[in-house]
C-alpha atoms as an extended CHARMM CRD file, in Angstrom:
* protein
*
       237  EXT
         1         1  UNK       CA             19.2490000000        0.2180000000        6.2130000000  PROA      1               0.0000000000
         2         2  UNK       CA             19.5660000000        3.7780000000        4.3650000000  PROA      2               0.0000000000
         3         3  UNK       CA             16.5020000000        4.0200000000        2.9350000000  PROA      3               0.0000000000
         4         4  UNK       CA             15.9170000000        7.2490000000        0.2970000000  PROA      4               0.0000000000
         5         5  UNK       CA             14.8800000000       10.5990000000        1.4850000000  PROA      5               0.0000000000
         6         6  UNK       CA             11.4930000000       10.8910000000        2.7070000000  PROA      6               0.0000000000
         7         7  UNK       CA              8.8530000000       10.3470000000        0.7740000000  PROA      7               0.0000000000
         8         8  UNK       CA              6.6620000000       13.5710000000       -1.0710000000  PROA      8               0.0000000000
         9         9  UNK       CA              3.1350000000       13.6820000000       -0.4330000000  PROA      9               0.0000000000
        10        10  UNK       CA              1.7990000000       12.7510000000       -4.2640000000  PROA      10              0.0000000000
        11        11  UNK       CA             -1.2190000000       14.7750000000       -5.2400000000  PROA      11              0.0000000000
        12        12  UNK       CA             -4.3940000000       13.6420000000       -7.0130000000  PROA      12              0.0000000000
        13        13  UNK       CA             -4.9570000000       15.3030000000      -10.1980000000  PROA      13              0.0000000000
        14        14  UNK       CA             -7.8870000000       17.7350000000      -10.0620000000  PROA      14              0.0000000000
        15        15  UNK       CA             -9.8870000000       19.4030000000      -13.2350000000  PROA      15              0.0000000000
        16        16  UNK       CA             -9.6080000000       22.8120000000      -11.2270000000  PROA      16              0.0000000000
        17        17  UNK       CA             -7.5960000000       24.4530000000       -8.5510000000  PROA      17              0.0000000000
        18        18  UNK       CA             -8.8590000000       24.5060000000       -4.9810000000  PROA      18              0.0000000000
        19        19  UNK       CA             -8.3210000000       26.4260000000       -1.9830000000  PROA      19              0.0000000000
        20        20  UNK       CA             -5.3600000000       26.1400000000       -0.0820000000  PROA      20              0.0000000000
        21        21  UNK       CA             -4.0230000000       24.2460000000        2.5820000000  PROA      21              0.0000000000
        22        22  UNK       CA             -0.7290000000       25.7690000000        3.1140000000  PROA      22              0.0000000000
        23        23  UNK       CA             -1.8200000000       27.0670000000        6.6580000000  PROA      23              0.0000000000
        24        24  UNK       CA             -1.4590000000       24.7570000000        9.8810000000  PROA      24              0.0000000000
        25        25  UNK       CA             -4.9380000000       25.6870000000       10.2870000000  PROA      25              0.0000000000
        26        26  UNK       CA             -6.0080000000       25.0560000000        6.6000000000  PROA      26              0.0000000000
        27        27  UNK       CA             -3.8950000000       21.5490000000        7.0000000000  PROA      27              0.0000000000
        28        28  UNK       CA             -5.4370000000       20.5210000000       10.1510000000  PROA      28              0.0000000000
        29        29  UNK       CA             -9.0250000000       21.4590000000        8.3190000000  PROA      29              0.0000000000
        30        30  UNK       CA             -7.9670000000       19.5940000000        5.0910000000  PROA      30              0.0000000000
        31        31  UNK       CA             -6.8430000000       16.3220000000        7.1770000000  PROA      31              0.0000000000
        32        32  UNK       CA             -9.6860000000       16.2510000000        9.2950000000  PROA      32              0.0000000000
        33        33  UNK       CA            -12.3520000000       15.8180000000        6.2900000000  PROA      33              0.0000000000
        34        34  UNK       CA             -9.8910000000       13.0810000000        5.0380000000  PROA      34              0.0000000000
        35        35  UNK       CA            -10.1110000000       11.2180000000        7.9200000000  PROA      35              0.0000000000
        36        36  UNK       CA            -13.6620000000       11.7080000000        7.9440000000  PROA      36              0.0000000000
        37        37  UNK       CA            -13.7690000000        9.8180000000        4.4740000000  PROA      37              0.0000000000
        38        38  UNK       CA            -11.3190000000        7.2110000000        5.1790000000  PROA      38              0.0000000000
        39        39  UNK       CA            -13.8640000000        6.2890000000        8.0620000000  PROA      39              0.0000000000
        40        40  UNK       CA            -17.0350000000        6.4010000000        6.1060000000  PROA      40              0.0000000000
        41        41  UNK       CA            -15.2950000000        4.5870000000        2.8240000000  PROA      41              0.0000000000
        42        42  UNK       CA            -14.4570000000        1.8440000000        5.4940000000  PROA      42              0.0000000000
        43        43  UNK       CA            -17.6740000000        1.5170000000        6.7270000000  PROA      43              0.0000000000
        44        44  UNK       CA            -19.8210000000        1.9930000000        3.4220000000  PROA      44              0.0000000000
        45        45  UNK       CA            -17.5940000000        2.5390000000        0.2470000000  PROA      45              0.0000000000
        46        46  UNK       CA            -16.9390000000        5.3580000000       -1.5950000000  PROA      46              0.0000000000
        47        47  UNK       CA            -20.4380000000        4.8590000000       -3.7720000000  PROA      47              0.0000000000
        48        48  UNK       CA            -22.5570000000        5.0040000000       -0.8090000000  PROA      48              0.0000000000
        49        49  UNK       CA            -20.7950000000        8.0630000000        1.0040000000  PROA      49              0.0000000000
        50        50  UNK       CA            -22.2130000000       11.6530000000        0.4850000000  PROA      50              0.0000000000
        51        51  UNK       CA            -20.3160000000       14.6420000000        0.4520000000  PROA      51              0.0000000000
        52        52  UNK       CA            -22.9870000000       16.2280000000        3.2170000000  PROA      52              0.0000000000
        53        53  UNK       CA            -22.0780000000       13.2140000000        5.3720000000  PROA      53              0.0000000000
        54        54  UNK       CA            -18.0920000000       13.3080000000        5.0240000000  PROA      54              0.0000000000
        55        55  UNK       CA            -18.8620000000       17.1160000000        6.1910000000  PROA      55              0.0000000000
        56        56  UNK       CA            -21.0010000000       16.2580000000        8.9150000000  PROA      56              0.0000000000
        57        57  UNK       CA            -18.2970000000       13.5940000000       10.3860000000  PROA      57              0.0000000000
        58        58  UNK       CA            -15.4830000000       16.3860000000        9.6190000000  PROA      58              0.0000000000
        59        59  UNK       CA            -17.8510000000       19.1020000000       11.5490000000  PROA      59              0.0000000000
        60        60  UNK       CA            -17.9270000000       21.2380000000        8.8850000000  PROA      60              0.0000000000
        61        61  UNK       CA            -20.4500000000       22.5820000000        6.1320000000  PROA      61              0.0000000000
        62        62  UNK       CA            -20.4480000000       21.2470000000        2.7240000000  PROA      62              0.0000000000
        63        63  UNK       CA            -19.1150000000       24.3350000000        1.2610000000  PROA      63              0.0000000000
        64        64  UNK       CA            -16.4370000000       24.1420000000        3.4270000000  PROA      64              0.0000000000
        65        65  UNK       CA            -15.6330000000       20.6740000000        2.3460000000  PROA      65              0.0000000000
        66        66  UNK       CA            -15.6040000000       22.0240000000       -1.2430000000  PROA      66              0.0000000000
        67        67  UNK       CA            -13.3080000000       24.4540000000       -0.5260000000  PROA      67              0.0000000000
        68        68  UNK       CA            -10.3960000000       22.1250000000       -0.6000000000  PROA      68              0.0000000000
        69        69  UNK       CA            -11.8440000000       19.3450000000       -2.7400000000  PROA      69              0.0000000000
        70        70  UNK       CA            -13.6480000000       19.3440000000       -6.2840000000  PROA      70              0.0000000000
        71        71  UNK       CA            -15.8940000000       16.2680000000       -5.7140000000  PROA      71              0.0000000000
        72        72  UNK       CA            -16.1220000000       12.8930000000       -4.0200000000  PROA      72              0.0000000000
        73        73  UNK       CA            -14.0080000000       11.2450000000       -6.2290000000  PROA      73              0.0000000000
        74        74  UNK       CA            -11.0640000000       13.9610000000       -5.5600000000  PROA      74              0.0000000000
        75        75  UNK       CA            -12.0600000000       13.5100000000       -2.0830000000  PROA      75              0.0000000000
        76        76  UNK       CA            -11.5160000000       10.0330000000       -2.9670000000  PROA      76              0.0000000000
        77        77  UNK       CA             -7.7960000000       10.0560000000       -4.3530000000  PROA      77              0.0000000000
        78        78  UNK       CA             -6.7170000000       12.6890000000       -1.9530000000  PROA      78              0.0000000000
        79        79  UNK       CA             -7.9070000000       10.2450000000        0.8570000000  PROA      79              0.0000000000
        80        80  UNK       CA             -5.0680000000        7.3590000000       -0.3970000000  PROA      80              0.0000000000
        81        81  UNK       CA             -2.5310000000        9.2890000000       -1.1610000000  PROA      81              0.0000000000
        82        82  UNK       CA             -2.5320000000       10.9120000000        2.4470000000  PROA      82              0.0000000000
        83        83  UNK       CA             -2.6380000000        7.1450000000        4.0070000000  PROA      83              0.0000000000
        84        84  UNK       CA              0.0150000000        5.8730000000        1.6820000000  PROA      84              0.0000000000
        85        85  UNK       CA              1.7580000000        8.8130000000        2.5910000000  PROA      85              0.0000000000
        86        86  UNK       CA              1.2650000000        7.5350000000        6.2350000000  PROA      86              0.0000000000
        87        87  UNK       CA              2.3320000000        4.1560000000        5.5280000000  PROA      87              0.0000000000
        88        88  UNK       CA              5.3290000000        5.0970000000        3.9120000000  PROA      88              0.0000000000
        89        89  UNK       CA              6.9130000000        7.1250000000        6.5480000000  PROA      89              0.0000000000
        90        90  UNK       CA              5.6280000000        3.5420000000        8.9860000000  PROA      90              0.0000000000
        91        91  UNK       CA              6.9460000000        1.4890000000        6.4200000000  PROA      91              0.0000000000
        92        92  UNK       CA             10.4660000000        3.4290000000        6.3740000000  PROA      92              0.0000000000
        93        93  UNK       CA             10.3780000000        3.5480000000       10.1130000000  PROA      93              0.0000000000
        94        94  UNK       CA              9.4870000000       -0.4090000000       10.0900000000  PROA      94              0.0000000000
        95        95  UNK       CA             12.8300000000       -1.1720000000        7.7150000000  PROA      95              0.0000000000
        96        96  UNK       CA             15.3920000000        0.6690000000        9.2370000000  PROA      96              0.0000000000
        97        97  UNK       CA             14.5120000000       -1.0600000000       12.1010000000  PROA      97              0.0000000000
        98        98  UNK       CA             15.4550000000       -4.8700000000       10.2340000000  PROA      98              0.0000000000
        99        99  UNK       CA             19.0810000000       -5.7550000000        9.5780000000  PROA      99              0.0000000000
       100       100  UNK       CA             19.9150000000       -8.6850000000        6.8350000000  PROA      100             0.0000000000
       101       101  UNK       CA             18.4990000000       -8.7720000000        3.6930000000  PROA      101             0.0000000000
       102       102  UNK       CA             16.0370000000      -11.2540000000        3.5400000000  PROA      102             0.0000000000
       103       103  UNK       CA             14.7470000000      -10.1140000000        6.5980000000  PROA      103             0.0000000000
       104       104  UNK       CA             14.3460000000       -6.6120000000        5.1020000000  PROA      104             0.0000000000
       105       105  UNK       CA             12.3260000000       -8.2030000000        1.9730000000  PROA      105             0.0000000000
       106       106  UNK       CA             10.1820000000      -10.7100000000        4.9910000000  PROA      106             0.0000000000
       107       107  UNK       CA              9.1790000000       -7.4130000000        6.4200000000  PROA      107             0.0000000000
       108       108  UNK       CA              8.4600000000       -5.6360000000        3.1910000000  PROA      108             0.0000000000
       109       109  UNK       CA              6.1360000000       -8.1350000000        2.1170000000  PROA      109             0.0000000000
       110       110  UNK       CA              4.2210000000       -8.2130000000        5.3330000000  PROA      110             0.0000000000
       111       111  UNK       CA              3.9310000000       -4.3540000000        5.2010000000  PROA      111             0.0000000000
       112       112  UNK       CA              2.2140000000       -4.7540000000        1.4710000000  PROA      112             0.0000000000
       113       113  UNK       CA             -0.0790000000       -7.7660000000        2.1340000000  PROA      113             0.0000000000
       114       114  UNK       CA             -3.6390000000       -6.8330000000        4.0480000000  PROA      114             0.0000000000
       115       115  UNK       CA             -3.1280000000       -6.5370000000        7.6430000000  PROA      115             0.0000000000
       116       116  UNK       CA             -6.6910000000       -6.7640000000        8.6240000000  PROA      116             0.0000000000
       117       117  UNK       CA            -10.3960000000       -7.2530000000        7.1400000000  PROA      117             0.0000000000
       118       118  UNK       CA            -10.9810000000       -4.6590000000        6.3370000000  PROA      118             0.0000000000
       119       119  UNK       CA             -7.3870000000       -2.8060000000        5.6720000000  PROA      119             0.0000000000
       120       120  UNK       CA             -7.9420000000        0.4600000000        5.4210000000  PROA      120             0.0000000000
       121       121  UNK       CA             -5.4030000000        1.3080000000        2.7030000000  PROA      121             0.0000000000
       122       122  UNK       CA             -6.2320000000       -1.5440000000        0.1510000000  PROA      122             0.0000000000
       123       123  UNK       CA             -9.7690000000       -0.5840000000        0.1670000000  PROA      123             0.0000000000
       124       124  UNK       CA             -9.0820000000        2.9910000000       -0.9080000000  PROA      124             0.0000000000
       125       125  UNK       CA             -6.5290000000        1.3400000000       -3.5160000000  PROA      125             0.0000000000
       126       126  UNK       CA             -9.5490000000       -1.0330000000       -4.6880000000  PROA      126             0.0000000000
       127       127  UNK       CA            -12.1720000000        2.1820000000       -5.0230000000  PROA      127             0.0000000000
       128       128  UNK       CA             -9.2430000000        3.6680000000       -6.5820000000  PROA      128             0.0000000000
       129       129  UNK       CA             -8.3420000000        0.6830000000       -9.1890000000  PROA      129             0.0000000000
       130       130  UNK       CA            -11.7630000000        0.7750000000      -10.1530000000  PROA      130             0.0000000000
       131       131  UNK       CA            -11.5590000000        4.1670000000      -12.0390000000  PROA      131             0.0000000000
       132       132  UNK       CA             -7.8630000000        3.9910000000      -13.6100000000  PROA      132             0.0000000000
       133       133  UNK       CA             -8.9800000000        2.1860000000      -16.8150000000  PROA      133             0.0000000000
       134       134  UNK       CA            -11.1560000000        5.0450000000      -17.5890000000  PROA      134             0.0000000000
       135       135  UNK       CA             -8.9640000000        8.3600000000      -16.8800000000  PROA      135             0.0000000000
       136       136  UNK       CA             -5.4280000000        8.6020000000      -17.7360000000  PROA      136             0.0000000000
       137       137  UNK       CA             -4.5430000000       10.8720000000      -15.1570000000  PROA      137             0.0000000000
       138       138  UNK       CA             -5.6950000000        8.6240000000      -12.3790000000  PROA      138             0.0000000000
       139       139  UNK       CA             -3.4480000000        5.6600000000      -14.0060000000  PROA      139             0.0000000000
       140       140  UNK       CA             -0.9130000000        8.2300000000      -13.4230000000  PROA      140             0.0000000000
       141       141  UNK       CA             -1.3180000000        9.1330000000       -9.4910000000  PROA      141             0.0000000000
       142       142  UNK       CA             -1.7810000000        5.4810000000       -9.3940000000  PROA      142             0.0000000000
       143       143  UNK       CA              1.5760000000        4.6810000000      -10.7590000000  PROA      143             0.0000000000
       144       144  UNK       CA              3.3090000000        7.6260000000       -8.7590000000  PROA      144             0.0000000000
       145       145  UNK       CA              1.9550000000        6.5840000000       -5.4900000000  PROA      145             0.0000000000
       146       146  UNK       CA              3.4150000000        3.0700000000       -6.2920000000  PROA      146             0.0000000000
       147       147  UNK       CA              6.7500000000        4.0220000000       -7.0670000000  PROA      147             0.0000000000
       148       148  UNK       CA              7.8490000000        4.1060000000       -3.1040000000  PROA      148             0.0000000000
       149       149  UNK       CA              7.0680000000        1.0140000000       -2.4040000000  PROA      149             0.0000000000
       150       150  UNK       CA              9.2510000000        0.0980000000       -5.8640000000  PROA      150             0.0000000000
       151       151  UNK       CA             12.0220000000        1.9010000000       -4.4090000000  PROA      151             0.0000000000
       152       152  UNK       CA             12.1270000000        0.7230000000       -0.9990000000  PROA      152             0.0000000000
       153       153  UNK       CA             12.1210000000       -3.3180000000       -2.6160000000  PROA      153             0.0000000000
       154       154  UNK       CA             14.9330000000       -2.2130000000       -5.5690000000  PROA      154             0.0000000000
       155       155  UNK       CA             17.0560000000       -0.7090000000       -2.0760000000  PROA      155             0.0000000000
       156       156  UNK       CA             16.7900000000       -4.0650000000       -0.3760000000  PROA      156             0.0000000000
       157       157  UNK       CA             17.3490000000       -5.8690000000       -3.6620000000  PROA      157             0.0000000000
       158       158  UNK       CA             20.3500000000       -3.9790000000       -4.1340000000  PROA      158             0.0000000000
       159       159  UNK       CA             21.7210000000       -4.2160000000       -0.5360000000  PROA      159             0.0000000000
       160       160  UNK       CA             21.5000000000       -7.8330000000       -0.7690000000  PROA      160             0.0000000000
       161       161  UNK       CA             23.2880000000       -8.2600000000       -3.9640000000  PROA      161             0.0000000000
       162       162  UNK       CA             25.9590000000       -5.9980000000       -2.3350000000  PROA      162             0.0000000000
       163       163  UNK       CA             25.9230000000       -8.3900000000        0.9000000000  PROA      163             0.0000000000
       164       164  UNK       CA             26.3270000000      -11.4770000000       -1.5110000000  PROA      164             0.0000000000
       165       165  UNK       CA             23.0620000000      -13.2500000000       -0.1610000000  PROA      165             0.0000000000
       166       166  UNK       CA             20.9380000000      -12.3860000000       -3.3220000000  PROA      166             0.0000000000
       167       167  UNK       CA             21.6190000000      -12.7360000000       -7.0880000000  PROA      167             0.0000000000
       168       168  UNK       CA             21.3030000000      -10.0430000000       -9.1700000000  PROA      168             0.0000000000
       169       169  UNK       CA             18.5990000000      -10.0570000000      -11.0120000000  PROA      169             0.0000000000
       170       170  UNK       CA             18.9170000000      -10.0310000000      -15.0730000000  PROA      170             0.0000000000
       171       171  UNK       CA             16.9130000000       -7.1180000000      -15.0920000000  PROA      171             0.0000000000
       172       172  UNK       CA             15.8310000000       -4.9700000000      -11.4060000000  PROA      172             0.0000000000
       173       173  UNK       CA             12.5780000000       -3.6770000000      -13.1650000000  PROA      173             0.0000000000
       174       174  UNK       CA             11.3680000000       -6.2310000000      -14.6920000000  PROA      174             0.0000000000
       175       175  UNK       CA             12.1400000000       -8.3440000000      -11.4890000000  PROA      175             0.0000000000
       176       176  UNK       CA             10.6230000000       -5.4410000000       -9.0300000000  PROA      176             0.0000000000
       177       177  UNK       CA              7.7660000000       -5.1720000000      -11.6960000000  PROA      177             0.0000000000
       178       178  UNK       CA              6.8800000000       -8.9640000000      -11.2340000000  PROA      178             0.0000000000
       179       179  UNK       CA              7.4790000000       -9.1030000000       -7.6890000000  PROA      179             0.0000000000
       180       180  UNK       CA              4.7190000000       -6.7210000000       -7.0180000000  PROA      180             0.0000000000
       181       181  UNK       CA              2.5390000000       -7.7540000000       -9.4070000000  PROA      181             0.0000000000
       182       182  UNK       CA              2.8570000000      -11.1850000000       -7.3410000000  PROA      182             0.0000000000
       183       183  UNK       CA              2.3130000000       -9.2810000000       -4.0760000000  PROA      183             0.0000000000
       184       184  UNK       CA             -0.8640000000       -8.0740000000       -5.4200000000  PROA      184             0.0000000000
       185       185  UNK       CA             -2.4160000000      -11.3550000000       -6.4190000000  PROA      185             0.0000000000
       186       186  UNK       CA             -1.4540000000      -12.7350000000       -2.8810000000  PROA      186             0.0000000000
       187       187  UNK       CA             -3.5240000000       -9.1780000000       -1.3040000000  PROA      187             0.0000000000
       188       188  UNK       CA             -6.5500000000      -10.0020000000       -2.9800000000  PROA      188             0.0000000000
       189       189  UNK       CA             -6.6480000000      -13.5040000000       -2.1270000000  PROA      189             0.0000000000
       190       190  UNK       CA             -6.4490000000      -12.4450000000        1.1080000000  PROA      190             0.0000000000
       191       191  UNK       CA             -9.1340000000       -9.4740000000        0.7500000000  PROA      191             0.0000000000
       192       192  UNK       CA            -11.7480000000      -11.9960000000       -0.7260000000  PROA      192             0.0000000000
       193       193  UNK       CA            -11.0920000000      -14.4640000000        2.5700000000  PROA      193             0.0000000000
       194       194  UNK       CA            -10.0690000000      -16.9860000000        0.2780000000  PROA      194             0.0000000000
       195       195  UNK       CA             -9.0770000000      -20.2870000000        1.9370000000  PROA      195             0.0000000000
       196       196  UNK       CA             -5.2060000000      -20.2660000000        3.4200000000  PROA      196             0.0000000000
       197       197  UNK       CA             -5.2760000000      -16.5410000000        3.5580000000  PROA      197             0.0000000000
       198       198  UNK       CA             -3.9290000000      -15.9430000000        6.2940000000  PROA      198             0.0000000000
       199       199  UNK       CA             -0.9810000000      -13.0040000000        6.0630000000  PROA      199             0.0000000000
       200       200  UNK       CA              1.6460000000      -15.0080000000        7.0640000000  PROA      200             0.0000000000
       201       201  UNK       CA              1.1780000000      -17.8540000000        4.7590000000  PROA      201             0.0000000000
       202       202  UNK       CA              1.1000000000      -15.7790000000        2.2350000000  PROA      202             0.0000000000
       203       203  UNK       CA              4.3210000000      -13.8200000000        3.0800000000  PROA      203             0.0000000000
       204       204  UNK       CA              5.5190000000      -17.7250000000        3.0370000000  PROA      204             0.0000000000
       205       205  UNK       CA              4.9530000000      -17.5530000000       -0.0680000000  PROA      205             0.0000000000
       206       206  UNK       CA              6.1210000000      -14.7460000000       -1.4450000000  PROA      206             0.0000000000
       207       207  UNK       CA              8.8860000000      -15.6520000000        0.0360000000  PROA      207             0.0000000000
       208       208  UNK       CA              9.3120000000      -19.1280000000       -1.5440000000  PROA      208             0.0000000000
       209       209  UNK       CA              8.9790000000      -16.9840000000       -4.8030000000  PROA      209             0.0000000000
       210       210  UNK       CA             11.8010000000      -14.6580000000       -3.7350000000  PROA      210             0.0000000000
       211       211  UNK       CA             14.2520000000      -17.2920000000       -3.0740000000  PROA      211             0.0000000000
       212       212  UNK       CA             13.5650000000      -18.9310000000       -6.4210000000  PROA      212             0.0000000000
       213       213  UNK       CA             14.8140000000      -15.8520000000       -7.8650000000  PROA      213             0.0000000000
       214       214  UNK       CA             17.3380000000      -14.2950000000       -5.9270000000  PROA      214             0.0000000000
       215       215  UNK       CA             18.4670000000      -17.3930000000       -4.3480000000  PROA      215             0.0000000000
       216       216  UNK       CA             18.5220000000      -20.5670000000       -6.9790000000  PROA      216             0.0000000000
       217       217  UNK       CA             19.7720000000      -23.3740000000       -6.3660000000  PROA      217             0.0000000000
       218       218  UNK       CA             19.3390000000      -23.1850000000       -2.0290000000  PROA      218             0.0000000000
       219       219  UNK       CA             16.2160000000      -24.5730000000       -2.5510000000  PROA      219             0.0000000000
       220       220  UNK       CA             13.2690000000      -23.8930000000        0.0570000000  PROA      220             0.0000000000
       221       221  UNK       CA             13.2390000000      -24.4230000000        3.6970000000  PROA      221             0.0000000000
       222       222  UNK       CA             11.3770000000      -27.0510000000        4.9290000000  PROA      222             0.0000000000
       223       223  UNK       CA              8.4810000000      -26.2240000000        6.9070000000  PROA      223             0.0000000000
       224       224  UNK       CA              7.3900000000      -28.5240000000        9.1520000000  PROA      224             0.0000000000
       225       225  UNK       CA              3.7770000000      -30.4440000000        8.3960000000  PROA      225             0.0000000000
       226       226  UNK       CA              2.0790000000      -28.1000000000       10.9460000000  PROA      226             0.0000000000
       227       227  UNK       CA              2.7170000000      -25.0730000000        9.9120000000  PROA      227             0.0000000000
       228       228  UNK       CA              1.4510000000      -26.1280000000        6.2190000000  PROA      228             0.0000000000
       229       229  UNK       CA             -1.3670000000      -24.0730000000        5.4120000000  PROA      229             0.0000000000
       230       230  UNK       CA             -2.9500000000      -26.7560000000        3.6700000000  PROA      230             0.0000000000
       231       231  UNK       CA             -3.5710000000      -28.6600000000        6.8820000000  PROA      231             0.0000000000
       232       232  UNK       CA             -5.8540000000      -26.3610000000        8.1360000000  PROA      232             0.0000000000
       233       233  UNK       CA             -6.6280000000      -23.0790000000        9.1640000000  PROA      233             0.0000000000
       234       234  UNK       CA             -4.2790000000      -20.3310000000       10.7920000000  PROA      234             0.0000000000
       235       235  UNK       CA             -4.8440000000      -17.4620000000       12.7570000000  PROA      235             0.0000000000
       236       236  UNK       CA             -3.6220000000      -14.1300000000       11.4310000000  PROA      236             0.0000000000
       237       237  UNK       CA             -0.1580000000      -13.3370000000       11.4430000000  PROA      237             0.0000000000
C-alpha cells in the first residue's frame, strides 16, 4: 500500500523561542525530558506533574528543562506530538504491511481505538482536548497533528474505490470527517471502561458503519451469537 511520504514532526506553538535541539546531543537531551513527561502524565496527569519532577526523572536541572521548553503546558503539547509522531511512522509501518482494502481500513481502526488502559497517546490527546476551546493556536496543532491519520484513511478510501470493493463516497471529507468523528466516540467509550468495550468489538463496529457506507446494499456479516458483545464480556483484542 503506497502510503504518502513520511510524516513531519508537527510543532506545538510556543509564545517565545527556545533553545535548540538541532544537535544529536541537544535531540537526545530534548527526547529524554519528553519521555520523562509522557511517564509522569501516565502515572499522575499533566495537573499533578511539576516541572522539578519531569527534570528529576529526565536527570537534569530545571533550568535545563527550560531551556528547550517554555512551561508545562508546552512541555505538554511537545510530549503528543513526538508520540503521534511515533505512531505514525508504526502506523505506516503497520499498513504497508496489509493488502485488500477493507483489511487496510480493519487495521486502521484498530491502530486509532485505545490499545490499553491506560493508552499512552489518548491520554496526552485528552490533557490536550482539554485546552483547545480556550487557545486558538492549540485548536490548530490539534488539527495538524490529525491530518495524518486523515490522510492515511482518504489513501485506503481511495485505493478501494480504485479496486472496485468500496463506493465512492459523495463527498471524501465529509465522509473521512464523520468517520473519525465516529472513531472518537467509540475511543472514549472504551477509555471510560464502559460496558462492551472491548477494542475489538468496537472495531466491529466501526466496521459495520464502514460497510454501510462504502458498501450498501452487502449488508453485514453475520456474527455468530458468541462473539456478540452483548452476551457478555470479552477479553481485549
Amino acid at each position: 500500500m503506497a502510503m504518502r511520504e513520511q510524516a513531519a514532526r508537527v510543532t506545538a506553538p510556543v509564545t517565545r523561542r527556545r533553545g535548540p535541539a538541532s544537535t544529536e546531543d541537544g535531540q537526545r537531551s530534548r527526547d529524554r525530558i519528553l519521555q520523562a513527561a509522557l511517564d509522569l502524565i501516565i502515572e499522575a496527569g499533566i495537573d499533578q506533574v511539576r516541572l522539578a519532577e519531569i527534570a528529576r526523572r529526565a536527570g537534569m536541572s530545571s533550568g535545563q528543562v527550560m531551556y528547550y521548553f517554555a512551561s508545562k503546558e508546552h512541555i505538554l503539547l511537545e510530549t503528543l506530538a513526538w508520540q503521534e509522531h511515533k505512531d505514525t511512522m508504526r502506523r505506516e509501518a503497520a499498513l504497508a504491511k496489509v493488502t485488500g482494502a477493507w483489511r487496510q481500513l480493519e487495521r486502521l481502526i484498530e491502530l486509532y481505538l485505545p490499545a490499553s488502559h491506560p493508552d499512552p497517546s489518548w491520554i496526552l490527546w485528552l490533557e490536550a482536548w482539554a485546552r483547545a476551546p480556550h487557545n486558538k493556536d492549540v485548536n490548530r496543532f490539534l488539527e495538524e497533528l490529525l491530518n495524518p491519520w486523515r490522510d492515511d484513511l482518504t489513501v485506503i478510501i481511495a485505493r478501494g474505490v480504485e479496486e472496485g470493493v468500496f463506493a465512492r463516497p459523495a463527498a471524501m471529507d465529509e465522509f473521512t470527517l464523520r468517520f473519525i468523528a465516529l472513531l472518537d466516540g467509540l475511543a472514549l467509550q472504551r477509555l471510560q471502561h464502559m460496558r462492551h468495550s472491548s477494542r475489538k468489538y468496537l472495531t466491529e463496529l466501526a466496521m459495520n458503519a464502514a460497510r454501510a457506507e462504502l458498501a450498501p446494499g452487502a449488508g453485514i456479516p453475520e456474527r455468530p451469537a458468541s462473539e456478540g458483545e452483548p452476551q457478555g464480556q470479552r477479553g481485549d483484542g
